[in-house]
N, C-alpha and C positions, 0 to 999 in steps of 0.2 A: 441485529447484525452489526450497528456500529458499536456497541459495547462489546461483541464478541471479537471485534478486529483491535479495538481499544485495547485488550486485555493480551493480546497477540503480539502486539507492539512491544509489551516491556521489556526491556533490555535491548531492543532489536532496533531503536535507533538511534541512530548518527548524526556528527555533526552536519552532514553532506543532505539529510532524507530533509528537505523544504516541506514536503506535503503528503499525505496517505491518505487515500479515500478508497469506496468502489463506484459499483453501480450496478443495479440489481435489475435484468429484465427476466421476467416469467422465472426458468430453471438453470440461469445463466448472473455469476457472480464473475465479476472481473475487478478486481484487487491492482489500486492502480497506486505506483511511487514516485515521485520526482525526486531528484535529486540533481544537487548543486553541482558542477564540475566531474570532472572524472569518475566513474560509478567504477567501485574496489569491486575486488572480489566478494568480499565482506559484504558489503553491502547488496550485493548479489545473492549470498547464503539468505541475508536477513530476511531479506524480502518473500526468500525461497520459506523460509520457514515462519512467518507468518501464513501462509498459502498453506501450511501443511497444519499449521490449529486453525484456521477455518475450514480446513475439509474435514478435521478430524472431530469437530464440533457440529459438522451441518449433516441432514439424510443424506444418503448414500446418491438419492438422484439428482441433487443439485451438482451442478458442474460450475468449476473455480476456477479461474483463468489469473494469470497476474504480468502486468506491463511495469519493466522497470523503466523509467523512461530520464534521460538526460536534460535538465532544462535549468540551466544557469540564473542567477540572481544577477542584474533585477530583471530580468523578464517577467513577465506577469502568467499567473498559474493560469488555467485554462478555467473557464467557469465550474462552479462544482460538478463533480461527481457528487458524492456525501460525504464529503471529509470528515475524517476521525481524528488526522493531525494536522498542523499547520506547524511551523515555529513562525515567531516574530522577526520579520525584518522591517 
């Protein structure tokens, strides 16, 4: 799963995306983004279409959820999910 969100990623993100993980319970994926300041519209597609190669890559009965969520620097990211991105601050 984290290679498949890895690979979902490219292109897709921004200076703004802090962090990208999930978390995986039973039949339940939730595709989680932080993001610095102000969340673009852009930044809203991106997210949207990461969420659409991993449904388009997983069985039909796994269900994909995705929180784009606002959480400025430096606050501190929430403990992992399973991150697949981080940047360096």
């Amino acid at each position: 799963m984290a290679l498949l969100m890895q690979r979902a990623l490219f292109g897709e993100v921004s200076p703004a995306l802090r962090a990208a993980g999930f978390s995986l319970n039973d039949d339940q994926i939730t595709l989680v983004f932080y993001y610095d300041g102000k969340i673009s519209e852009r930044d809203e597609e991106s997210a949207s279409c990461v969420e659409t190669e991993v449904i388009a890559a997983l069985p039909s009965e796994m269900q994909v959820a995705s929180k784009v969520i606002r959480l400025d620097a430096p606050a501190k990211l929430p403990s992992p999910v399973r991150w697949v991105y981080s940047r360096r601050e």
